[in-house]
C-alpha positions in Angstrom: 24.0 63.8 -122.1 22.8 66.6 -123.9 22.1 69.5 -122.2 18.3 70.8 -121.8 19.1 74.2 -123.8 20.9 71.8 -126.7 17.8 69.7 -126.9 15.2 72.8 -126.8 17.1 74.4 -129.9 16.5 70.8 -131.8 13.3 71.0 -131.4 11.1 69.9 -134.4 8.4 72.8 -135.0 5.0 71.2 -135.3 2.7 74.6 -134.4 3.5 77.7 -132.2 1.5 75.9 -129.1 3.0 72.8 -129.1 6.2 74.4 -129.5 5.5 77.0 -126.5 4.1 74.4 -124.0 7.1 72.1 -124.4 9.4 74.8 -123.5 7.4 75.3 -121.1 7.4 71.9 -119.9 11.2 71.9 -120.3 11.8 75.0 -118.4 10.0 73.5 -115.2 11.7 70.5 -115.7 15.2 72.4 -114.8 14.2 73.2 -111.4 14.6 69.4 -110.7 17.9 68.9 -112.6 20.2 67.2 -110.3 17.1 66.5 -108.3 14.9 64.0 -107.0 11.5 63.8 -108.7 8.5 61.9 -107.2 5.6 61.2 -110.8 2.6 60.4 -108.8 -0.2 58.9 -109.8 -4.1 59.4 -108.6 -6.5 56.7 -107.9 -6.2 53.4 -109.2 -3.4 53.6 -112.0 -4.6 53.3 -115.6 -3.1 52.3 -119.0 -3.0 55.8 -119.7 -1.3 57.3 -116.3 1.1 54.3 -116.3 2.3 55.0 -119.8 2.4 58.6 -119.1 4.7 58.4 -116.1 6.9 56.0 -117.7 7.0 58.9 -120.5 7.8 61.6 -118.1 10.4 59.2 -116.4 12.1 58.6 -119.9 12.0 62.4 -120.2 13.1 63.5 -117.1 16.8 61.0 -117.2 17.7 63.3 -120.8 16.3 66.8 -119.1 19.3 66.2 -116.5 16.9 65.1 -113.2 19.4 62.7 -111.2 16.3 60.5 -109.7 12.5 59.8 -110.6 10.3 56.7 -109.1 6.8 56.5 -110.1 4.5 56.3 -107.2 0.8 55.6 -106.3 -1.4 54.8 -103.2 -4.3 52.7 -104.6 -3.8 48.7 -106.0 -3.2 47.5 -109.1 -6.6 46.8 -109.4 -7.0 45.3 -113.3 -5.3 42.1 -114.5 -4.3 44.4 -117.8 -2.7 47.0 -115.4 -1.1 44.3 -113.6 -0.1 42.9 -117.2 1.3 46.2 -118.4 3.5 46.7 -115.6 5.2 42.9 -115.7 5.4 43.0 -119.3 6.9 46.6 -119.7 9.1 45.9 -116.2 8.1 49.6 -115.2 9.4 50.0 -111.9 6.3 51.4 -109.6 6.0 52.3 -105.9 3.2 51.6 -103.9 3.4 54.8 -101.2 1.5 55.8 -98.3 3.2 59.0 -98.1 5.6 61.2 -100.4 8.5 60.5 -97.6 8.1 56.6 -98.4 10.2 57.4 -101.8 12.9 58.5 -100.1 14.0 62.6 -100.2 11.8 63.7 -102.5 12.7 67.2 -104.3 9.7 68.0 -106.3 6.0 66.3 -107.9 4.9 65.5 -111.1 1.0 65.0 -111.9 0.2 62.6 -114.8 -3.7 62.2 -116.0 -4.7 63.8 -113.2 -4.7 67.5 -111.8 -4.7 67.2 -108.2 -2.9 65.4 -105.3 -3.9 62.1 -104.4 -5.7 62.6 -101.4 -4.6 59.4 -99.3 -0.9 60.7 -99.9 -0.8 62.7 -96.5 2.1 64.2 -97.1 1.5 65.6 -100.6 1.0 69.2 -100.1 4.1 69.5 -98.1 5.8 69.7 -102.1 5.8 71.7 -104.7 4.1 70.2 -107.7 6.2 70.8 -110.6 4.8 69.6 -113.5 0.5 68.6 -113.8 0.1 67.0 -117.7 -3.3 65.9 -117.8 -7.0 65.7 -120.5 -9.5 65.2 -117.5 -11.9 69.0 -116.7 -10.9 70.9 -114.0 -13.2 72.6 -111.4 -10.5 75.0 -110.7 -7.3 76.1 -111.6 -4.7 73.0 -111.4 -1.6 74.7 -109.0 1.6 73.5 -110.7 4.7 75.4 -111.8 3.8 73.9 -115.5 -0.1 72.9 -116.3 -0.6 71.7 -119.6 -4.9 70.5 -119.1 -6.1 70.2 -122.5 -9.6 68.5 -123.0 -9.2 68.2 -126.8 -7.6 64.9 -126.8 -8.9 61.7 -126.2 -5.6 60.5 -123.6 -2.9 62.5 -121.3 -0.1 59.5 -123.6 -1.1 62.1 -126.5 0.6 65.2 -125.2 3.3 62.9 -124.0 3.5 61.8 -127.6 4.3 65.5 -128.7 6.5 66.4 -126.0 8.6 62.9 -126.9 8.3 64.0 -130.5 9.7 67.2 -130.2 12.6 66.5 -127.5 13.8 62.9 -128.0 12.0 60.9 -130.9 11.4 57.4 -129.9 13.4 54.5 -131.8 12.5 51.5 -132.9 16.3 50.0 -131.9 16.3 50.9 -128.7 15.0 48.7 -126.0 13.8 51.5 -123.8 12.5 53.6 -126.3 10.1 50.4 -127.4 8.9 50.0 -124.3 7.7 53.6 -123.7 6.4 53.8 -127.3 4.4 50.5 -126.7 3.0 51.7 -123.2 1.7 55.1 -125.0 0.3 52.9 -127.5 -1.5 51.2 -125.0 -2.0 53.8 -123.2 -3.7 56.0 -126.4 -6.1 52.5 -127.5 -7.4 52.0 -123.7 -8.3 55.6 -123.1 -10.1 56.2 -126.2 -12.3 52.7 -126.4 -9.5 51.4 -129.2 -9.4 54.7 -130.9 -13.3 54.5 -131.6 -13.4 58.0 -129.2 -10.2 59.2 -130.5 -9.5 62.4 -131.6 -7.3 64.1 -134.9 -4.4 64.6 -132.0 -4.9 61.1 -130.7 -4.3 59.7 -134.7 -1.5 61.3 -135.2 -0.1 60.9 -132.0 -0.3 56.9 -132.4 1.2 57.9 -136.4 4.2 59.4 -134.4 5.3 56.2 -132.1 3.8 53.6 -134.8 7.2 52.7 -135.8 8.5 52.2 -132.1 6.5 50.1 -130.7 6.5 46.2 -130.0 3.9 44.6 -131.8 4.4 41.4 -130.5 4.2 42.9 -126.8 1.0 45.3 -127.7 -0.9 42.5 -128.7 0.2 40.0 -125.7 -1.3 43.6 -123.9 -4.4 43.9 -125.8 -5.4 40.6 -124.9 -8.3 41.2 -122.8 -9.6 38.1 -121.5 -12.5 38.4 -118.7 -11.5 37.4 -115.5 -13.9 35.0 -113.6 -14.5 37.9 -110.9 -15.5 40.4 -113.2 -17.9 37.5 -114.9 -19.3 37.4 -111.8 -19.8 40.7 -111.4 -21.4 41.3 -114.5 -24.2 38.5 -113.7 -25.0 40.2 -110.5 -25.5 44.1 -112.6 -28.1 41.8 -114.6 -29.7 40.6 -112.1 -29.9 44.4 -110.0 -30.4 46.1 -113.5 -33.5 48.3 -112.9 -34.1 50.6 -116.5 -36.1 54.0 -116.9 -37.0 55.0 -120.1 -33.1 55.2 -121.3 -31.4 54.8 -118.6 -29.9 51.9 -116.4 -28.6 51.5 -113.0 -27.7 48.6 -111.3 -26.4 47.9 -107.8 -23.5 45.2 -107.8 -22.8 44.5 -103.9 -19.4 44.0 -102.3 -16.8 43.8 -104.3 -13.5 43.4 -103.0 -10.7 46.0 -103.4 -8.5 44.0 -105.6 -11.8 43.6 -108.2 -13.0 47.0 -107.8 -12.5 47.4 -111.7 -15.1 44.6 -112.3 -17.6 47.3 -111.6 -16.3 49.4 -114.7 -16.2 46.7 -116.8 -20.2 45.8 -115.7 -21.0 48.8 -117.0 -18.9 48.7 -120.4 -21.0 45.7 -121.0 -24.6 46.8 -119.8 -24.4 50.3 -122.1 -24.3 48.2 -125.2 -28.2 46.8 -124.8 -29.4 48.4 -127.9 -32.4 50.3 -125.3 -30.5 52.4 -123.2 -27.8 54.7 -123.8 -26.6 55.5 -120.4 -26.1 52.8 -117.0 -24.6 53.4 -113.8 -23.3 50.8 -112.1 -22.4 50.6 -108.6 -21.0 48.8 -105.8 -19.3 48.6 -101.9 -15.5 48.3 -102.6 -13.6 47.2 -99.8 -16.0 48.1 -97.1 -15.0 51.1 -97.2 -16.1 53.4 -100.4 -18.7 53.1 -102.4 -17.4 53.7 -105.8 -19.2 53.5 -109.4 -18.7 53.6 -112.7 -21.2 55.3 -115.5 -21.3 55.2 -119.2 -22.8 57.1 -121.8 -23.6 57.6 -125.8 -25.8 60.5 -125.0 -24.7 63.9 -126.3 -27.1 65.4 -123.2 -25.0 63.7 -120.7 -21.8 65.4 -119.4 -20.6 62.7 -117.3 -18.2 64.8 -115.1 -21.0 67.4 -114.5 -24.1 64.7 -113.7 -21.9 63.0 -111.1 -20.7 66.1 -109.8 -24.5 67.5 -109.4 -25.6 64.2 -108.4 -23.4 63.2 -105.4 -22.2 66.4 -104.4 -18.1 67.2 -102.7 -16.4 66.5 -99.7 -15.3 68.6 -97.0 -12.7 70.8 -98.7 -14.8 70.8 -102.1 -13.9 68.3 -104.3 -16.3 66.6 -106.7 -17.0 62.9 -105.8 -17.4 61.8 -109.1 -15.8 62.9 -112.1 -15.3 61.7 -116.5 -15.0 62.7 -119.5 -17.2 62.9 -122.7 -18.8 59.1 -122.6 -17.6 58.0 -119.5 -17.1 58.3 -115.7 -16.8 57.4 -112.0 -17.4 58.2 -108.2 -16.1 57.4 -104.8 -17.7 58.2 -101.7 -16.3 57.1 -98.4 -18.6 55.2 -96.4 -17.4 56.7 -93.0 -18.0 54.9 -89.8 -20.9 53.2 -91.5 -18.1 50.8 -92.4 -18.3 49.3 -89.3 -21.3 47.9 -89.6 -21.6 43.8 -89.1 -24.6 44.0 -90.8 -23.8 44.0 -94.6 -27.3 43.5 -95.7 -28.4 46.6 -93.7 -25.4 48.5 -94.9 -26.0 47.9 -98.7 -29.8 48.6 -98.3 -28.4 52.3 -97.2 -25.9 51.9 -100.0 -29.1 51.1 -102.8 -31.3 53.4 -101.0 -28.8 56.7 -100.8 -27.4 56.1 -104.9 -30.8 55.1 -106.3 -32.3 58.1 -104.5 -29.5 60.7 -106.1 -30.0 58.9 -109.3 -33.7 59.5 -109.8 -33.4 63.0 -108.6 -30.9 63.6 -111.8 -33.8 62.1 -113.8 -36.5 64.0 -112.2 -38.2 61.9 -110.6 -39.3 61.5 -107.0 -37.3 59.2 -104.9 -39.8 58.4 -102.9 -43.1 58.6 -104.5 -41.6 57.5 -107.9 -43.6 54.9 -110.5 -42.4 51.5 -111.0 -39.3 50.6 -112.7 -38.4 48.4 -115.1 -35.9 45.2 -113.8 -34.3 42.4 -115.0 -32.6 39.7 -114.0 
């Protein structure tokens, strides 16, 4: 195997800061040489935090660390996720707890900059590594940050580090499959490269010639489940429009579907009237979570959910995004417990409709009529 000093001194130079931060990234990755190494990922796993664990994984065997699993607390939630992970055979973990892997040395952050919360255990460990393109409202803690909001995916820094450490190869079976997640990982994240940026074009330029075409397309088949039809037809039917904007209010939706309320809002953006819609629902009886999209250059998405549902407890945003698009999640608390639903989403409608109109000035009370259609 080569050795970790070997494969810095072959390193392709590209720029001084690429060069410096994957050093960098190499030099924290000898603390877990030898070592167990738990890549975590936050939320619901994406395309893009899938690929880019698989990527640090790949990295991690040819730095020298002895073990790596890939863990995360939240379902599968998408039929493409679910798709990516069979197709691709990437060996995931659902964990409750950082103990649940086994005797865990050190963490790794992928697309995302702080500790899953539901992972009790977490902060018991030192986080070695956080690789993510998501803001920050404070300084990531990690041995090695690398947070860079000028590219359109976190698969586009692994791209780089990949490029200048072990260049992917089309004739090797495990190379193709990481190239081919990254792929995937780079087209979902950036709306099929419509948001992408120059580092996102010629990260995908890099791993072109790697990936499994066959496979990408079986993955960029997205067919619409009959759940998230479903859940579309309800959005129309809530949708309520001011001036530009949209919201709609989508019910229960069941954990499993929770990513039916993203994709209700992917669809509702595009009515030629409006250029920002929130959508948002009850997910699993226990959060209510939302999803909002924007083409407005006034809307920051992270910093209009953050000032319009507030933190929790220890000061963490609800909601966060990125430049077009974004989400929240708010525990409902012993509200939850209600047998009522009707009365519970009535406080759910009431509470995000009320925070909503505040963002657009209006009264939430005393406010004119709205526009809705069904």
């Amino acid at each position: 195997m080569t050795s970790m000093s070997e494969a810095v001194r072959k390193l392709t130079i590209t720029s001084q800061m690429p060069l410096d931060r994957t050093k960098a990234f190499v030099e924290a990755m000898s603390a877990a040489r030898g070592k167990h190494l738990l890549i975590t990922l936050r939320g619901h796993p994406d395309p893009d935090g899938i690929a880019c664990a698989l990527a640090q994984a790949h990295l991690a065997q040819r730095l020298g660390v002895e073990k790596t699993t890939i863990g995360y607390s939240h379902e599968l939630s998408h039929r493409e996720n679910r798709a990516l992970v069979k197709l691709l055979n990437v060996d995931m973990r659902k964990i409750k707890s950082v103990r649940d892997a086994g005797d865990v040395d050190f963490l790794a952050l992928v697309d995302a900059h702080e500790l899953e919360p539901d992972l009790a255990d977490a902060g018991d460990y030192e986080v070695l590594t956080i690789v993510d393109h998501h803001r920050a409202n404070q300084p990531p803690k990690g041995r090695f940050v690398d947070l860079r909001l000028d590219v359109g995916a976190t698969a586009t820094i692994f791209v780089e580090y990949l490029s200048e450490l072990s260049p992917l190869d089309l004739d090797v079976e495990e190379d193709r499959r990481v190239a081919t997640a990254l792929m995937h990982g780079l087209s979902t994240d950036t709306d099929d490269f419509t948001l992408a940026r120059p580092q996102d074009f010629r990260a995908a330029a890099m791993i072109s010639e790697a990936v499994d075409r066959d496979l990408l397309t079986d993955l960029s088949r997205r067919a619409i489940a009959p759940s998230a039809m479903d859940v579309i037809a309800r959005s129309l039917t809530g949708l309520v429009v001011r001036r530009n904007f949209a919201a709609s209010g989508v019910g229960f939706v069941s954990e499993t579907d929770r990513d039916t309320i993203a994709q209700a809002a992917d669809f509702l953006v595009r009515r030629e009237d409006i250029d920002t819609v929130i959508v948002y629902g009850v997910v699993g009886e226990r959060f209510i979570e939302g999803s909002l999209r924007t083409h407005s250059p006034s809307v920051d998405p992270a910093a209009w959910l953050e000032q319009a549902f507030g933190h929790d407890d220890k000061g963490r945003a609800y909601g966060g995004g990125r430049r077009d698009k974004g989400g929240f999640r708010i525990p409902i608390g012993f509200l939850g417990r209600s047998t009522d639903r009707a009365q519970l989403w009535q406080l759910v409608e009431h509470a995000v409709k009320s925070a909503v109109m505040r963002m657009m000035g209006d009264d939430p009370v005393n406010s004119g009529p709205v526009e809705r259609h069904a």
